[in-house]
C-alpha positions as CSV (number, residue, x, y, z in Angstrom):
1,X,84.5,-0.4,50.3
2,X,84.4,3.4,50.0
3,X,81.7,5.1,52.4
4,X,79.1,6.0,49.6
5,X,78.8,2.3,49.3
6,X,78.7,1.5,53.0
7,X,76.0,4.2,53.5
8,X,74.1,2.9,50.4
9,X,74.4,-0.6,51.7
10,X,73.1,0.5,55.5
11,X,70.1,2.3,53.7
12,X,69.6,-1.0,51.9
13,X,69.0,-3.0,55.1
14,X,67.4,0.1,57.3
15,X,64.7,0.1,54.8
16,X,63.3,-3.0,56.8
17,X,60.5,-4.8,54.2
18,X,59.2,-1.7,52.8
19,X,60.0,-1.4,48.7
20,X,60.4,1.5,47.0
21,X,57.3,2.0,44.7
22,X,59.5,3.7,42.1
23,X,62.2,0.5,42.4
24,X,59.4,-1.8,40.3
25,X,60.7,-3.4,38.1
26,X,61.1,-7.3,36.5
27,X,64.7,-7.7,37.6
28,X,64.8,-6.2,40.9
29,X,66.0,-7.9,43.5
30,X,64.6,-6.7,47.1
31,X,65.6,-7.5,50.8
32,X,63.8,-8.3,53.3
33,X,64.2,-8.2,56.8
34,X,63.6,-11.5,58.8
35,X,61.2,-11.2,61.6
36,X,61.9,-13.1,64.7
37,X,60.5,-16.1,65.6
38,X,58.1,-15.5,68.6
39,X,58.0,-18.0,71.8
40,X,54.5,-17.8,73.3
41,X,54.2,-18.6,76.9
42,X,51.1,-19.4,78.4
43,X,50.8,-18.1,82.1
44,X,47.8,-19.8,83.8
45,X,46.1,-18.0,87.1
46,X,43.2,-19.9,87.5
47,X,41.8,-19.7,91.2
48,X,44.4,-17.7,92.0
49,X,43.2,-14.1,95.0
50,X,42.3,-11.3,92.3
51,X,44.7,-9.5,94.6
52,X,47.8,-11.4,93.4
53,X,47.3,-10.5,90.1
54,X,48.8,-7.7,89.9
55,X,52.1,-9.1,91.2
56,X,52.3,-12.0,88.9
57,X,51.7,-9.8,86.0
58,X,54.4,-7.8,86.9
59,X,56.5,-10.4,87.8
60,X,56.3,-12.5,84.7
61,X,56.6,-9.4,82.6
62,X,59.9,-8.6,84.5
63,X,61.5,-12.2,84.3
64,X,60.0,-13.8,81.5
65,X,59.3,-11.4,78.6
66,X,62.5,-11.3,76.1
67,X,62.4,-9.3,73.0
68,X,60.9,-12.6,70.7
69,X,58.6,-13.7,73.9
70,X,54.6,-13.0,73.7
71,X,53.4,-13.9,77.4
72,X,49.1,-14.8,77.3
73,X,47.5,-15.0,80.7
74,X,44.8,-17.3,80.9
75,X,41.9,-16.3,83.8
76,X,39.1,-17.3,85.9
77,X,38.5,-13.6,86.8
78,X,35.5,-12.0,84.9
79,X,37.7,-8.6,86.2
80,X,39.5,-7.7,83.5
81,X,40.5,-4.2,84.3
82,X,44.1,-5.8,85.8
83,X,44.8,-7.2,82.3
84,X,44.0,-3.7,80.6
85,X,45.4,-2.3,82.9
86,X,49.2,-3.9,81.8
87,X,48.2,-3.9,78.2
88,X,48.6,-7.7,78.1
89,X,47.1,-10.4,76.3
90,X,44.6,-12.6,77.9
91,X,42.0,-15.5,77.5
92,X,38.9,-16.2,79.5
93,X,37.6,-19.6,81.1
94,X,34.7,-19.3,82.9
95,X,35.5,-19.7,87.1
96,X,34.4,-23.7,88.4
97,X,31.3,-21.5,90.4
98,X,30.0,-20.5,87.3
99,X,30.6,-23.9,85.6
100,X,28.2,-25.9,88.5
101,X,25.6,-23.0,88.7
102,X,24.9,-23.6,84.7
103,X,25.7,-27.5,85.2
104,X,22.5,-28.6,83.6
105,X,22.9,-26.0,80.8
106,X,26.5,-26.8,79.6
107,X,28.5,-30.1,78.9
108,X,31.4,-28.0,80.9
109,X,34.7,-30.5,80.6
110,X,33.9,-31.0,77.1
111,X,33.6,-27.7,76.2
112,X,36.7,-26.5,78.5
113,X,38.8,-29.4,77.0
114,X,38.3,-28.7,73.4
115,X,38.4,-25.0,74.1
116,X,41.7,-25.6,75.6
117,X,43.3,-27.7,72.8
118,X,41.5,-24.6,70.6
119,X,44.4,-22.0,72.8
120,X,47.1,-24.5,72.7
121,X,46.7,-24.5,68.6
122,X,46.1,-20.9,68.4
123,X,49.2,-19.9,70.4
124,X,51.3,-22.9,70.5
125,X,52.9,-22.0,73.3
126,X,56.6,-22.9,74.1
127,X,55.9,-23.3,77.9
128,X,52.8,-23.3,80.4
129,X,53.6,-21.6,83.4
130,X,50.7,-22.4,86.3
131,X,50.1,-20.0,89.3
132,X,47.2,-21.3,91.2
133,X,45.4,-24.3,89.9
134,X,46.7,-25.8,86.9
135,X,45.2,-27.0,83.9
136,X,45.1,-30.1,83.9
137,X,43.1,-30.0,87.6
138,X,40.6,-27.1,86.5
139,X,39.8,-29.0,83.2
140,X,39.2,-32.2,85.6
141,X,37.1,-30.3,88.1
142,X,34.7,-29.3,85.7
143,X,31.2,-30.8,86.0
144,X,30.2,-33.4,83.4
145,X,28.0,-33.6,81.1
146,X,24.4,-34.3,82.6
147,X,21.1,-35.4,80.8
148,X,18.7,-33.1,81.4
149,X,15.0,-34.2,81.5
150,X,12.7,-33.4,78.4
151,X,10.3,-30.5,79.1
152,X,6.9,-32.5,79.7
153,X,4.9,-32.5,76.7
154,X,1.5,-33.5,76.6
155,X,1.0,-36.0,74.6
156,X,-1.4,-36.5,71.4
């Protein structure tokens, strides 16, 4: 192969997945670079010290995040500067002190369990990783649903 056609051929494949506006035509063929499949791990820090935060995002960013690996850190913390602060992704469940002060108002393991299975099908993650309480205990902590009484009406 003579090095017009091996610079021609690198162009071809540097170009990534963006065509050629001018290259339209009905018999051209175009390549396309694969993207990589992405492995989504969920890191759960539910209950854990607001102080620790910091480390465990660092720490999980160090030792876990490969080039195909999109970490999500599910929290309990209404302080969300920590998670700017990193530039990482993160989901919100409301603390269990928040959960029994609205008790009455909110059917809390319902709506924590199906929110839950609503994460695990919107990231499908690879792996859960648990730093404080996991999952499976917060979702189980949560109060149930109570029946509240009817405001009293008068009646007719």
């Amino acid at each position: 192969m003579s090095a017009i056609q091996m610079r021609k051929l690198k162009e071809l494949f540097l170009r990534k997945d963006k065509q050629d506006p001018g290259d339209e035509g009905p018999g051209n063929i175009y390549v396309y670079k694969s993207k990589e499949e992405i492995s989504t791990i969920i890191v759960t820090t539910l209950g854990v010290d607001p102080d620790l935060l910091e480390e465990i995002i660092v720490t999980t960013k160090r030792k876990l995040s490969g080039k195909s690996d999109r970490l999500i850190y599910l929290t309990d913390n209404s302080d969300f500067t920590i998670f700017r602060r990193h530039g990482v992704i993160f989901e919100y469940l409301p603390p269990l002190v928040e959960q029994r002060l609205h008790a009455a108002d909110m059917p809390w393991q319902a709506y924590l369990r199906e929110h839950w299975g609503l994460l695990l099908a919107k990231w499908r993650p690879r792996r859960v990783l648990a730093y404080g309480t996991t999952i499976d205990s917060f979702l189980a902590a949560a109060p149930t649903a109570s029946v509240r009484n009817a405001p009293d009406m008068p009646r007719s």
